[in-house]
PyMOL Python script that loads the backbone (N, CA, C, O; Angstrom):
from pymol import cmd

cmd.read_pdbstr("""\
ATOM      1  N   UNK A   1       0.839  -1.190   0.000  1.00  0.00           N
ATOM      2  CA  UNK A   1       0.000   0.000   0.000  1.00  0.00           C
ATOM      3  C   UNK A   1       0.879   1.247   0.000  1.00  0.00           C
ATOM      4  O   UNK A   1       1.993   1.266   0.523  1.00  0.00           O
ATOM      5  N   UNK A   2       0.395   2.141  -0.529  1.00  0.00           N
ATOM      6  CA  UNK A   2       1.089   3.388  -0.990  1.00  0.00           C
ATOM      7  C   UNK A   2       1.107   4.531   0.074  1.00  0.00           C
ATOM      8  O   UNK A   2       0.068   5.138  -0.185  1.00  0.00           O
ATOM      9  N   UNK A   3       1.721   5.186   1.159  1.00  0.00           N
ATOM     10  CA  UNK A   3       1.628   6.134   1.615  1.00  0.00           C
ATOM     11  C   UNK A   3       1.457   7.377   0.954  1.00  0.00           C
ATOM     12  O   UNK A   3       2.507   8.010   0.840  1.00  0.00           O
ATOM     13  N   UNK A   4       0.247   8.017   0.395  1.00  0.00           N
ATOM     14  CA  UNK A   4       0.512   9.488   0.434  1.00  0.00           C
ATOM     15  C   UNK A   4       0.067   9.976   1.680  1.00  0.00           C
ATOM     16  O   UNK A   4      -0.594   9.465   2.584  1.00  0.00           O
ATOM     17  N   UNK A   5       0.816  11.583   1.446  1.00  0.00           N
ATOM     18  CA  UNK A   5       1.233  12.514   3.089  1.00  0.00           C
ATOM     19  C   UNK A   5      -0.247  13.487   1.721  1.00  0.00           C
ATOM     20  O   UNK A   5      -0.667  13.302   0.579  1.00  0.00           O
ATOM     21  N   UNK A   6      -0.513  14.630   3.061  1.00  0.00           N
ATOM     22  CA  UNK A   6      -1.693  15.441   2.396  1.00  0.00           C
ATOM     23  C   UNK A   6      -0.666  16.477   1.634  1.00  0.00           C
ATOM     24  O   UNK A   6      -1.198  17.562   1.398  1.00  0.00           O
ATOM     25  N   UNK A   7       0.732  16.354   1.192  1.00  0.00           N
ATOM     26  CA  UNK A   7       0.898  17.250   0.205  1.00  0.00           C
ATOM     27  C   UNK A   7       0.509  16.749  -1.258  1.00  0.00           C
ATOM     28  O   UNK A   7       0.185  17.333  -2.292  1.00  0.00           O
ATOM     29  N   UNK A   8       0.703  15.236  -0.850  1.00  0.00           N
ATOM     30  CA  UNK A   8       0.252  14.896  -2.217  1.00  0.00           C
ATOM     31  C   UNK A   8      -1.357  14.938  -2.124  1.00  0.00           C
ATOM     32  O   UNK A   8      -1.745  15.933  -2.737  1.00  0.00           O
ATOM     33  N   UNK A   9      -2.027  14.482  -1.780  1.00  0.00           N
ATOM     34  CA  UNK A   9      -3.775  14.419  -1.778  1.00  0.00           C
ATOM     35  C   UNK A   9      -4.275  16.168  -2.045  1.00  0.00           C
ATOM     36  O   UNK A   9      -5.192  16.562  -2.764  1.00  0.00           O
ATOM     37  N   UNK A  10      -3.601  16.754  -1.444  1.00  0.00           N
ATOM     38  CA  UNK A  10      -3.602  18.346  -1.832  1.00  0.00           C
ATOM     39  C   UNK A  10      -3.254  18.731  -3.236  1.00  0.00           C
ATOM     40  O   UNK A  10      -4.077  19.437  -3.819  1.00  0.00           O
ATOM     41  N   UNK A  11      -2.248  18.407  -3.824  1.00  0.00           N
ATOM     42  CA  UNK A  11      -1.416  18.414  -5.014  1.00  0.00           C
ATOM     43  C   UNK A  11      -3.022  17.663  -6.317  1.00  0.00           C
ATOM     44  O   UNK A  11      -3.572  18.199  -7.279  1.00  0.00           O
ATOM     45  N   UNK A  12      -3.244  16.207  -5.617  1.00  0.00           N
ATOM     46  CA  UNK A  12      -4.264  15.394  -6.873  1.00  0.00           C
ATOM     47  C   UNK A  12      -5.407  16.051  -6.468  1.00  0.00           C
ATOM     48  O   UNK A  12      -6.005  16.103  -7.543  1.00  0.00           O
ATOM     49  N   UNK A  13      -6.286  16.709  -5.481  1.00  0.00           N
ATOM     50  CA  UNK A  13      -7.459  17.369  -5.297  1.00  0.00           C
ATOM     51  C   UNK A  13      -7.551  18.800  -6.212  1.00  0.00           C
ATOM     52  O   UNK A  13      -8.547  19.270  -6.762  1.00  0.00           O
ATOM     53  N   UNK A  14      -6.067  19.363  -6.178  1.00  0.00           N
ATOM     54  CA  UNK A  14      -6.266  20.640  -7.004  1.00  0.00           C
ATOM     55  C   UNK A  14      -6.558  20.620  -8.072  1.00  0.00           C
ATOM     56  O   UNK A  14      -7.433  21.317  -8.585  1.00  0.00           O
ATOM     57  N   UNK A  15      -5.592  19.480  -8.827  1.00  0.00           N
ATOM     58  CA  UNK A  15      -4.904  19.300 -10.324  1.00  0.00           C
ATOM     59  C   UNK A  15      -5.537  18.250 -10.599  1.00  0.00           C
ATOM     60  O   UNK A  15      -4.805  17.590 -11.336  1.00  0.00           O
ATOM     61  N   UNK A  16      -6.975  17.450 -10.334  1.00  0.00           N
ATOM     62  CA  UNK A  16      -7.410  16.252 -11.435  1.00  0.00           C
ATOM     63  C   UNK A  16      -7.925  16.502 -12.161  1.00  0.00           C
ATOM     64  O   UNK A  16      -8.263  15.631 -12.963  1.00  0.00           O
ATOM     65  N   UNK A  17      -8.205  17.462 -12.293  1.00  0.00           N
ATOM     66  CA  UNK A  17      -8.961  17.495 -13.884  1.00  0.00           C
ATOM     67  C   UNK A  17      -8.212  18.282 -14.727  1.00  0.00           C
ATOM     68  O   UNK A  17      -8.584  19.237 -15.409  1.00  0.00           O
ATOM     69  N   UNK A  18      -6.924  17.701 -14.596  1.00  0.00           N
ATOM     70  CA  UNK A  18      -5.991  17.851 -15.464  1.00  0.00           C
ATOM     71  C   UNK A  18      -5.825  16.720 -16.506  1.00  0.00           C
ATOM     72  O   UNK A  18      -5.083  16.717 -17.488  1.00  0.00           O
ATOM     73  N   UNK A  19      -7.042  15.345 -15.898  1.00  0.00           N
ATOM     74  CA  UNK A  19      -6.567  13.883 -16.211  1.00  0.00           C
ATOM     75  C   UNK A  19      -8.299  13.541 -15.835  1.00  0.00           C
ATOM     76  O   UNK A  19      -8.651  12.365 -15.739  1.00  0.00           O
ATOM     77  N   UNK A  20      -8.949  14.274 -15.708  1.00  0.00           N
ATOM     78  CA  UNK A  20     -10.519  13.593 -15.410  1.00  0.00           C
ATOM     79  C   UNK A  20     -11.359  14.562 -15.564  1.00  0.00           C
ATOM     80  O   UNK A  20     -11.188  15.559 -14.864  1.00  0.00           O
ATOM     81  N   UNK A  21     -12.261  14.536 -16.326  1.00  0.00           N
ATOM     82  CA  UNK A  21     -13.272  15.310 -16.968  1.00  0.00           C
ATOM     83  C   UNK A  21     -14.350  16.181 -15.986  1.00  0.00           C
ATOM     84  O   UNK A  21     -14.686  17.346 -16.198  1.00  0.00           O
ATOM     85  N   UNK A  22     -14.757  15.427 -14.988  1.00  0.00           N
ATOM     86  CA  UNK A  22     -14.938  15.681 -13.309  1.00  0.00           C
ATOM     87  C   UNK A  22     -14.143  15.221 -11.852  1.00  0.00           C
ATOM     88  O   UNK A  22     -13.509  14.179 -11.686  1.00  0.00           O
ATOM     89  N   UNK A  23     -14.335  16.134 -11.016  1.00  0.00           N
ATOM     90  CA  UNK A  23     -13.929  15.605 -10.365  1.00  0.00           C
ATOM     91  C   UNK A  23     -14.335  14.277  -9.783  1.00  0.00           C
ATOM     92  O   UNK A  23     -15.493  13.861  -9.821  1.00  0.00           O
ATOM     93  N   UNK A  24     -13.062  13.468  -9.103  1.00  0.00           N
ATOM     94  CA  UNK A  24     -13.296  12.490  -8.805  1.00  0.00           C
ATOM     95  C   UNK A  24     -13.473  11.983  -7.283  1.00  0.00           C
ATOM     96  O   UNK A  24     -14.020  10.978  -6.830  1.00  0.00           O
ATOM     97  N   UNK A  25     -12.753  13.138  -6.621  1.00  0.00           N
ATOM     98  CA  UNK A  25     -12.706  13.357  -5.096  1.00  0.00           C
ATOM     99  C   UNK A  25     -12.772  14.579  -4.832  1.00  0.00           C
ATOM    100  O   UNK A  25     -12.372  15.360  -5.695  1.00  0.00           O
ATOM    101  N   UNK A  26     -13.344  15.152  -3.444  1.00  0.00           N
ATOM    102  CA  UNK A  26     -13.836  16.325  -2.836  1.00  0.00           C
ATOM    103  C   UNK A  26     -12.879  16.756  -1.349  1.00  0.00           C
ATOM    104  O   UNK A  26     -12.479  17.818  -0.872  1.00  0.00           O
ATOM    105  N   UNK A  27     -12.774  15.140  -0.914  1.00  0.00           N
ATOM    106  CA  UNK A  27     -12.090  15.719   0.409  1.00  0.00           C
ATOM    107  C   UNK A  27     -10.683  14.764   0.006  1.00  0.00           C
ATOM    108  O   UNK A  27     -10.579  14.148  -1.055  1.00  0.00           O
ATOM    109  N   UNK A  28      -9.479  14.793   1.261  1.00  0.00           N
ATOM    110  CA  UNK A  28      -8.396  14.351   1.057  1.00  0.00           C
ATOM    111  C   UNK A  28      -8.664  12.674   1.592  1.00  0.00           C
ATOM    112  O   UNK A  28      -7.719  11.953   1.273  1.00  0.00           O
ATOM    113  N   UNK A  29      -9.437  12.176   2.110  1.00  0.00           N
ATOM    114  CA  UNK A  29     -10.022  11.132   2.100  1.00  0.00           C
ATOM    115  C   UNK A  29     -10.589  10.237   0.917  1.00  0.00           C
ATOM    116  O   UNK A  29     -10.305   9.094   0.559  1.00  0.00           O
ATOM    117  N   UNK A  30     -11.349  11.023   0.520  1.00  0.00           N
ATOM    118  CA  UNK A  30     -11.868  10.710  -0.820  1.00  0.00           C
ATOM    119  C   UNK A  30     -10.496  10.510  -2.163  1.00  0.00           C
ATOM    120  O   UNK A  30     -10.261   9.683  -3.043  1.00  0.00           O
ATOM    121  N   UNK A  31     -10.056  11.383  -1.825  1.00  0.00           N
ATOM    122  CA  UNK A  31      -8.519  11.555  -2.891  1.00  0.00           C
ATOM    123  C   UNK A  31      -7.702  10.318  -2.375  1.00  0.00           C
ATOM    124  O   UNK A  31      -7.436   9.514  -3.268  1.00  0.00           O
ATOM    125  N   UNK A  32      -7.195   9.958  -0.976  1.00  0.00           N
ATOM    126  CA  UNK A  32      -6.561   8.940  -0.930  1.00  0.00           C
ATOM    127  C   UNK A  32      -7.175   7.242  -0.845  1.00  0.00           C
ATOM    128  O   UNK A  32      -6.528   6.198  -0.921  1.00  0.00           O
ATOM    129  N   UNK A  33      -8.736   7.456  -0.652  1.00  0.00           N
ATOM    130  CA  UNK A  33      -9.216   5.955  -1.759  1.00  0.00           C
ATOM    131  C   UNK A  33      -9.051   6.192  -3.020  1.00  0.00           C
ATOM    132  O   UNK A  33      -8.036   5.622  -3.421  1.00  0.00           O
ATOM    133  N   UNK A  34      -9.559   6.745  -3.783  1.00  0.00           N
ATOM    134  CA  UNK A  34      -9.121   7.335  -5.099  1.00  0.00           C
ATOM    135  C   UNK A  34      -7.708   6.587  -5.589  1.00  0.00           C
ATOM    136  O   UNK A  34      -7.391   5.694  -6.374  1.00  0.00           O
ATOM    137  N   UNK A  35      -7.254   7.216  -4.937  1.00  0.00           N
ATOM    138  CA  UNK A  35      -5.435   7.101  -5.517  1.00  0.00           C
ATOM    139  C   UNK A  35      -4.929   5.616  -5.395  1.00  0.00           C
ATOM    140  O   UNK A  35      -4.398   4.965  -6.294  1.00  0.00           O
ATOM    141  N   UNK A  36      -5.317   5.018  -3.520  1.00  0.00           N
ATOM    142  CA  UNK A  36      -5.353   3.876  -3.236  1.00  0.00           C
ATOM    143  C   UNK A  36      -5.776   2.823  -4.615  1.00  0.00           C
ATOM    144  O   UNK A  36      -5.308   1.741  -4.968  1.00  0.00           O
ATOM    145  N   UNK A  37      -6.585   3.461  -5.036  1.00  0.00           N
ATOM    146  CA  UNK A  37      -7.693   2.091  -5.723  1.00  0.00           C
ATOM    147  C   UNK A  37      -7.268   1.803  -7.230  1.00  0.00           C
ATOM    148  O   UNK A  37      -7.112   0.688  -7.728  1.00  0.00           O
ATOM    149  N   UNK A  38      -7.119   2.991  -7.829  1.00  0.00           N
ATOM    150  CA  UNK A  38      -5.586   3.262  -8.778  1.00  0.00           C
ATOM    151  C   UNK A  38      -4.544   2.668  -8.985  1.00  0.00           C
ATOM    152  O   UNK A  38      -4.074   2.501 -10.111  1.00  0.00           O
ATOM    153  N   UNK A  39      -4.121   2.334  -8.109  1.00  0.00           N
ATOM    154  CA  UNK A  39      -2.768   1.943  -7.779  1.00  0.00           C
ATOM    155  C   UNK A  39      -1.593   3.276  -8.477  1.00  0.00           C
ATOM    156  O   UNK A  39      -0.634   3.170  -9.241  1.00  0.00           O
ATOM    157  N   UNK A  40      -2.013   4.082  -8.019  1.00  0.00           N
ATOM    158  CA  UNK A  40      -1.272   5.736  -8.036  1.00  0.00           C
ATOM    159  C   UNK A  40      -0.188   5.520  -7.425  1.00  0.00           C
ATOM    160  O   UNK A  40      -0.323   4.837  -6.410  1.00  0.00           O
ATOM    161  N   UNK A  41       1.544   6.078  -7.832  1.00  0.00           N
ATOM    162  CA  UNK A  41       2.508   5.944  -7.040  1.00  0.00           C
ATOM    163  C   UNK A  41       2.928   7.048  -6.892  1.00  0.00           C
ATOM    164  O   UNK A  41       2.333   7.867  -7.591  1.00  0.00           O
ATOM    165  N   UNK A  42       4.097   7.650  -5.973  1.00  0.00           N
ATOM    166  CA  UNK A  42       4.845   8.934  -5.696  1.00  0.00           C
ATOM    167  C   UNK A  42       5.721   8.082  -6.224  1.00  0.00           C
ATOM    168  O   UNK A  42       5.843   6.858  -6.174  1.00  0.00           O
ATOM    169  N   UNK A  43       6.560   9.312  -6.956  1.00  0.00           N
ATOM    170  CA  UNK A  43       8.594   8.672  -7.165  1.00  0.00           C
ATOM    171  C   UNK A  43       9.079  10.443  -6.821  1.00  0.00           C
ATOM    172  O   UNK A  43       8.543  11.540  -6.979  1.00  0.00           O
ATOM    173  N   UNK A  44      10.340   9.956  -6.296  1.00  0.00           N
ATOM    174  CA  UNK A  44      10.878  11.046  -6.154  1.00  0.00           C
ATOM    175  C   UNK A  44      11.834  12.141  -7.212  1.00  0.00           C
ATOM    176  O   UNK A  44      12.616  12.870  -6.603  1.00  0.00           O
ATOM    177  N   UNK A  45      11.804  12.255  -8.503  1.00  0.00           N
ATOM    178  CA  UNK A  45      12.320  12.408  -9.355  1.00  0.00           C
ATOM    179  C   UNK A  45      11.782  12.300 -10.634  1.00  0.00           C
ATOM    180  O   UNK A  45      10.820  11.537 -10.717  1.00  0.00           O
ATOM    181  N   UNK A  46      12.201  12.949 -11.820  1.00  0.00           N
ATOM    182  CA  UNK A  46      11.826  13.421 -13.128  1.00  0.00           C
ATOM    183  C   UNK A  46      12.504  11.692 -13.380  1.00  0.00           C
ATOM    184  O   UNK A  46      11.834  10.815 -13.926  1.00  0.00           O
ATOM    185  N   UNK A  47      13.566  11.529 -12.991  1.00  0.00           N
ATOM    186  CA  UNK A  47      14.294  10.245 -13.516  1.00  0.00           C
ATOM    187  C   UNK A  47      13.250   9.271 -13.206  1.00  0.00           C
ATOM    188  O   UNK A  47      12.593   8.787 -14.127  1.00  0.00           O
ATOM    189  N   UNK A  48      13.054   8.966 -12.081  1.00  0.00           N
ATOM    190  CA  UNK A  48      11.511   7.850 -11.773  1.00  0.00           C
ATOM    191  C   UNK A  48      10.818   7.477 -12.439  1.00  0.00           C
ATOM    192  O   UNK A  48      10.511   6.334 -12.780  1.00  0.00           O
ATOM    193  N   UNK A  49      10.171   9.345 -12.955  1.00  0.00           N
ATOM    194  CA  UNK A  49       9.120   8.943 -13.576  1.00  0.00           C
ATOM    195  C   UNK A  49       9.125   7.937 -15.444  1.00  0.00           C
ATOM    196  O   UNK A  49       8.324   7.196 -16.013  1.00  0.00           O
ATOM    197  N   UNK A  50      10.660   8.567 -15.816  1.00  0.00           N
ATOM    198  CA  UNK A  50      10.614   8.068 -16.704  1.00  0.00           C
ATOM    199  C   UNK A  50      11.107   6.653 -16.471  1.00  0.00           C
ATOM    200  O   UNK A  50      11.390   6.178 -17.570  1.00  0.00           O
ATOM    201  N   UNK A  51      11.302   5.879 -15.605  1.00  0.00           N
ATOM    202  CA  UNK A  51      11.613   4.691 -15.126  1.00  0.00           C
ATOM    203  C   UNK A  51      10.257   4.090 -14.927  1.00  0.00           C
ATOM    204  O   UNK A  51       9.909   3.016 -15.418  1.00  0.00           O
ATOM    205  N   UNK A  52       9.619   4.755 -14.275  1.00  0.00           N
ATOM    206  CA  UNK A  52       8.190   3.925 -14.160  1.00  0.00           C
ATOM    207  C   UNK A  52       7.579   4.234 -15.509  1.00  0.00           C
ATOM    208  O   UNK A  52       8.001   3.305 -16.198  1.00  0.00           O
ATOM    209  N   UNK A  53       6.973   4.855 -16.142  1.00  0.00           N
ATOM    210  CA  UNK A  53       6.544   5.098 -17.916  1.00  0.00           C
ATOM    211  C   UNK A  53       7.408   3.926 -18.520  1.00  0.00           C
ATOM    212  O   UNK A  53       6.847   3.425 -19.495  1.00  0.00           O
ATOM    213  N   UNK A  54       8.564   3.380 -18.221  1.00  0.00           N
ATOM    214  CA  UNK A  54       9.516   2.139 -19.404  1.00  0.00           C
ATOM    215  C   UNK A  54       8.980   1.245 -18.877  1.00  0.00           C
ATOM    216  O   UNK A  54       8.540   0.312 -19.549  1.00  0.00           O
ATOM    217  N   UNK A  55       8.841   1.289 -17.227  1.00  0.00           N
ATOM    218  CA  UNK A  55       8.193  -0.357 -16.816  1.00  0.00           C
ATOM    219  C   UNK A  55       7.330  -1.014 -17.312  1.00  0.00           C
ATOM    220  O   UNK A  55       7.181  -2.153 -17.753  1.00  0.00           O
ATOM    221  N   UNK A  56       6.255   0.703 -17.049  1.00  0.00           N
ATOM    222  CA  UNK A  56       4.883  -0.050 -17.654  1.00  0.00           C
ATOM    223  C   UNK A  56       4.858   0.234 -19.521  1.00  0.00           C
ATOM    224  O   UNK A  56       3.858   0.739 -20.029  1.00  0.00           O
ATOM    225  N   UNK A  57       5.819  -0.081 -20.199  1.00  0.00           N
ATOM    226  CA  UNK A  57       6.039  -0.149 -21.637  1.00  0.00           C
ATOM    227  C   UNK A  57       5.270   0.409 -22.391  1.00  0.00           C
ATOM    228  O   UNK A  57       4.505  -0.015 -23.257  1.00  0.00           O
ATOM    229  N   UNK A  58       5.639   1.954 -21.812  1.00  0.00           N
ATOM    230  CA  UNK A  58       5.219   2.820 -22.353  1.00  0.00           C
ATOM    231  C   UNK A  58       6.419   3.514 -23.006  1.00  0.00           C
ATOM    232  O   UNK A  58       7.391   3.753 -22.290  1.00  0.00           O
ATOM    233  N   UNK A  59       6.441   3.859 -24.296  1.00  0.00           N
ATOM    234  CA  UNK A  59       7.393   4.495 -25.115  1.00  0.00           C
ATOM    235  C   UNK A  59       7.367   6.059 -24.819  1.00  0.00           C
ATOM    236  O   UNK A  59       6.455   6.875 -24.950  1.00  0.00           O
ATOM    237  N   UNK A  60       8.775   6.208 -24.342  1.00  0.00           N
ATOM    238  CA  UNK A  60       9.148   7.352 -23.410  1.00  0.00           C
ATOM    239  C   UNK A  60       9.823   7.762 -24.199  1.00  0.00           C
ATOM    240  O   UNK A  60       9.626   8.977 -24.221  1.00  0.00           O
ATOM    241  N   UNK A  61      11.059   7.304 -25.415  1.00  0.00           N
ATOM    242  CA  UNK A  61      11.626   7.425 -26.264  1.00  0.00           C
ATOM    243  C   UNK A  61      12.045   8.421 -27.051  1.00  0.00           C
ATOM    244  O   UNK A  61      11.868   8.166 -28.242  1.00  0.00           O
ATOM    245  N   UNK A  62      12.648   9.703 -26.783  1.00  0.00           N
ATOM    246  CA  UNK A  62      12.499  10.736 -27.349  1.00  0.00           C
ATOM    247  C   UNK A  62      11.995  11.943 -26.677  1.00  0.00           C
ATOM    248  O   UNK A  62      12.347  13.101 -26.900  1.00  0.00           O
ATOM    249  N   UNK A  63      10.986  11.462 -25.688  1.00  0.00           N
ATOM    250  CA  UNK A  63      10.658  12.434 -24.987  1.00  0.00           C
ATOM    251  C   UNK A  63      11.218  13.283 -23.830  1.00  0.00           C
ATOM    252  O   UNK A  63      11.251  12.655 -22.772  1.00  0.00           O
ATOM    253  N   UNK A  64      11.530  14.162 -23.781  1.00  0.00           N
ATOM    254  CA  UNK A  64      12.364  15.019 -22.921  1.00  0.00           C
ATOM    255  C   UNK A  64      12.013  15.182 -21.819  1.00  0.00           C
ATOM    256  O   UNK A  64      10.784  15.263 -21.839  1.00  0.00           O
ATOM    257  N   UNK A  65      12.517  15.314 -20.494  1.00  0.00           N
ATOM    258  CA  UNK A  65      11.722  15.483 -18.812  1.00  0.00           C
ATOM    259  C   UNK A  65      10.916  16.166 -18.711  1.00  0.00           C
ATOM    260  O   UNK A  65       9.879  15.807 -18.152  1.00  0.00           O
ATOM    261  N   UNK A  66      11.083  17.524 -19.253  1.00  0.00           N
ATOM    262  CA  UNK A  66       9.335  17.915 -19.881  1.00  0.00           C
ATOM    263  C   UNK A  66       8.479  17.644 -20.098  1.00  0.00           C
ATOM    264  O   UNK A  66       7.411  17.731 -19.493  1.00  0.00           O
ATOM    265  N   UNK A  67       8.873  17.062 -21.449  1.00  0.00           N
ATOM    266  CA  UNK A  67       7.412  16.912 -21.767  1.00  0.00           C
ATOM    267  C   UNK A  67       6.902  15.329 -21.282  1.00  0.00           C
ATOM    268  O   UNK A  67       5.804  15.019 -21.745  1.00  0.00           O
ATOM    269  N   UNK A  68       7.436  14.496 -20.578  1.00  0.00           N
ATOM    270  CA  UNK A  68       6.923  13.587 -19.569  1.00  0.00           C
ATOM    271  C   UNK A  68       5.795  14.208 -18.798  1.00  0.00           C
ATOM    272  O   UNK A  68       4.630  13.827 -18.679  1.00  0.00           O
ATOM    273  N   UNK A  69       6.460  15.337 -18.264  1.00  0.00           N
ATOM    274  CA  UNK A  69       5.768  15.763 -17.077  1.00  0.00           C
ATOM    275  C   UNK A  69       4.863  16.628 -17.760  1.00  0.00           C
ATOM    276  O   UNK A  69       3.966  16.990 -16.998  1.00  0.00           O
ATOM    277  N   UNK A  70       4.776  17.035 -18.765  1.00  0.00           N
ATOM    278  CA  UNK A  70       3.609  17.279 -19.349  1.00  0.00           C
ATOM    279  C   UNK A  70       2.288  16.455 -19.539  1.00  0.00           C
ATOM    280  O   UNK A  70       1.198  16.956 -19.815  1.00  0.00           O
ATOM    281  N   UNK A  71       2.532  15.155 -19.355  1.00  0.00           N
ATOM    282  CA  UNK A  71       1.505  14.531 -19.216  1.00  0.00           C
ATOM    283  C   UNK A  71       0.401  14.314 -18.369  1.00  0.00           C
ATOM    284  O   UNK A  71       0.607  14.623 -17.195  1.00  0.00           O
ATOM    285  N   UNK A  72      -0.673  13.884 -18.630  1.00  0.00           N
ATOM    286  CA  UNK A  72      -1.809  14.276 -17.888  1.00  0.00           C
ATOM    287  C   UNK A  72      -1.891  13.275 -17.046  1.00  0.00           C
ATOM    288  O   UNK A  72      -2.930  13.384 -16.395  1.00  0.00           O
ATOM    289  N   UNK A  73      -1.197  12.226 -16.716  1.00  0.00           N
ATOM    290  CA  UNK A  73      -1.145  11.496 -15.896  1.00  0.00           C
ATOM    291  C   UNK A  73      -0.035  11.794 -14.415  1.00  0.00           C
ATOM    292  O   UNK A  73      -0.110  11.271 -13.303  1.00  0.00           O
ATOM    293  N   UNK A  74       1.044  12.914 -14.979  1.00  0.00           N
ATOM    294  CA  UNK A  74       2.028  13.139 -13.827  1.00  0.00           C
ATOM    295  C   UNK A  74       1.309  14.450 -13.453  1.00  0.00           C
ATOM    296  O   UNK A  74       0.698  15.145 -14.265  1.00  0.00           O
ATOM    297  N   UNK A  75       1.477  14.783 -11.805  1.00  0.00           N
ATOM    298  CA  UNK A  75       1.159  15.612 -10.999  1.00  0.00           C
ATOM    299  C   UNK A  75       2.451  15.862 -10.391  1.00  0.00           C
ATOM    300  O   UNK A  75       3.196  14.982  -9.960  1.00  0.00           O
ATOM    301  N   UNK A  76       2.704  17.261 -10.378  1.00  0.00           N
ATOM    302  CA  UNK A  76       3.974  17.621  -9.572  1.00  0.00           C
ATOM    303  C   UNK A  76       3.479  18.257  -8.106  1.00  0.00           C
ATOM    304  O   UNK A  76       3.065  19.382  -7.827  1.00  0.00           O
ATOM    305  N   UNK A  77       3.656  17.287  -7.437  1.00  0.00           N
ATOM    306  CA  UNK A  77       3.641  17.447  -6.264  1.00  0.00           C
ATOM    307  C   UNK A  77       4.034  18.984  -5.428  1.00  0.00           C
ATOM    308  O   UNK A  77       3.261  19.586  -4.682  1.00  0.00           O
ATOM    309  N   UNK A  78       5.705  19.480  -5.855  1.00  0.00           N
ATOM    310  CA  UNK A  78       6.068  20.803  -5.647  1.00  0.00           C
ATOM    311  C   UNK A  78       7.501  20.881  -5.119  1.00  0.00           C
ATOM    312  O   UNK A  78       8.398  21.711  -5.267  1.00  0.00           O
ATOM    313  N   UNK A  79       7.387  19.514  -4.329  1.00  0.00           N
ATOM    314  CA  UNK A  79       8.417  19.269  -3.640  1.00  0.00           C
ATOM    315  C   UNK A  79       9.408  18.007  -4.579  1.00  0.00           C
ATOM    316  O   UNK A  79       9.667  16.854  -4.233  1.00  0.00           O
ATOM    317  N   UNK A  80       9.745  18.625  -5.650  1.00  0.00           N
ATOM    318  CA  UNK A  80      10.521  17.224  -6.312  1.00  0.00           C
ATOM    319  C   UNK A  80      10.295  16.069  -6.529  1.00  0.00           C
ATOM    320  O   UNK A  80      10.904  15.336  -7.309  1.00  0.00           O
ATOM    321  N   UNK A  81       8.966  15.685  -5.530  1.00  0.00           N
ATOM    322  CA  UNK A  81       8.076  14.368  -6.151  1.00  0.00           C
ATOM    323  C   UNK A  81       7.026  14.763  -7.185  1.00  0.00           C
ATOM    324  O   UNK A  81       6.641  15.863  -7.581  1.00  0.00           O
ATOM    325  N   UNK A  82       6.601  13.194  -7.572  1.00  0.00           N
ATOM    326  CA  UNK A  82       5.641  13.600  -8.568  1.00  0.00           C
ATOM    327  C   UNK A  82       4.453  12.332  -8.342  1.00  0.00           C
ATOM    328  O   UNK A  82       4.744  11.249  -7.834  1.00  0.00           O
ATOM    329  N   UNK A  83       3.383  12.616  -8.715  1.00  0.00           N
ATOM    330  CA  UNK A  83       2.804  11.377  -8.379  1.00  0.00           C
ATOM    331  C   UNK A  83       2.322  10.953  -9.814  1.00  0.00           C
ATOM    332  O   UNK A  83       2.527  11.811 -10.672  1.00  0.00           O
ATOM    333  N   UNK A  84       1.748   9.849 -10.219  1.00  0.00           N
ATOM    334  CA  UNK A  84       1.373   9.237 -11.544  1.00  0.00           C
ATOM    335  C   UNK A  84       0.051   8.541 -11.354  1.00  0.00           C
ATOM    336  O   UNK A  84      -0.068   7.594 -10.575  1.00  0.00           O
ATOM    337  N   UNK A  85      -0.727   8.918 -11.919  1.00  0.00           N
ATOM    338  CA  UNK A  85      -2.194   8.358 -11.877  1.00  0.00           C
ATOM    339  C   UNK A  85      -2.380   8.030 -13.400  1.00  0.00           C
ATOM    340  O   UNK A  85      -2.226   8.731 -14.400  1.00  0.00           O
ATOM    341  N   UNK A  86      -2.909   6.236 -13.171  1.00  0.00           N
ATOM    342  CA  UNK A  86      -3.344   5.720 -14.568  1.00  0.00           C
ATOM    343  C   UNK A  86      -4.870   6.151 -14.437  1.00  0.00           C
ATOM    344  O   UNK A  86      -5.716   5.783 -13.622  1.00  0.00           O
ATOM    345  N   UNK A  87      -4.959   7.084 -15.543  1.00  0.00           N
ATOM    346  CA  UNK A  87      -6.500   6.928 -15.477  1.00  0.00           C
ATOM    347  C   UNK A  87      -7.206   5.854 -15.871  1.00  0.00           C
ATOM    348  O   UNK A  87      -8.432   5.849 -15.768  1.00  0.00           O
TER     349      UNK A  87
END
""", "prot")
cmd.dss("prot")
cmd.show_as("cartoon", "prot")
cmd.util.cbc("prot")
cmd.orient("prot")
């Protein structure tokens, strides 16, 4: 099971509908079943993330730490983590 702290549940409550058409959670409770049920991870690093994107064989290939994190699935936390939600 995944520990998020409420910077992250703060971070996915602001920013999901960056990645979901409505919202999906209201309180930070709601956000961490949410995330729980997901199987949503924190990594600590731009490098991570593109480590987790190769795991799950996803072609990262070309793409620059940018524009990774341009994706609507990474949330920047603020603090150098990032979290990743499969929608």
């Amino acid at each position: 099971m995944h520990e998020f702290d409420e910077d992250v549940l703060e971070c996915f409550l602001k920013n999901q509908l960056q990645l979901f058409p409505e919202k999906v959670a209201k309180t930070l409770e709601e956000a961490e079943e949410f995330l729980e049920e997901c199987m949503a991870v924190v990594v600590n690093s731009v490098k991570e993330v593109v480590e987790y994107f190769e795991e799950e064989g996803i072609d990262v290939e070309g793409a620059m730490g940018d524009e990774i994190l341009d994706a609507d699935e990474v949330f920047d936390i603020g603090d150098g983590r990032y979290l990743i939600v499969e929608g």
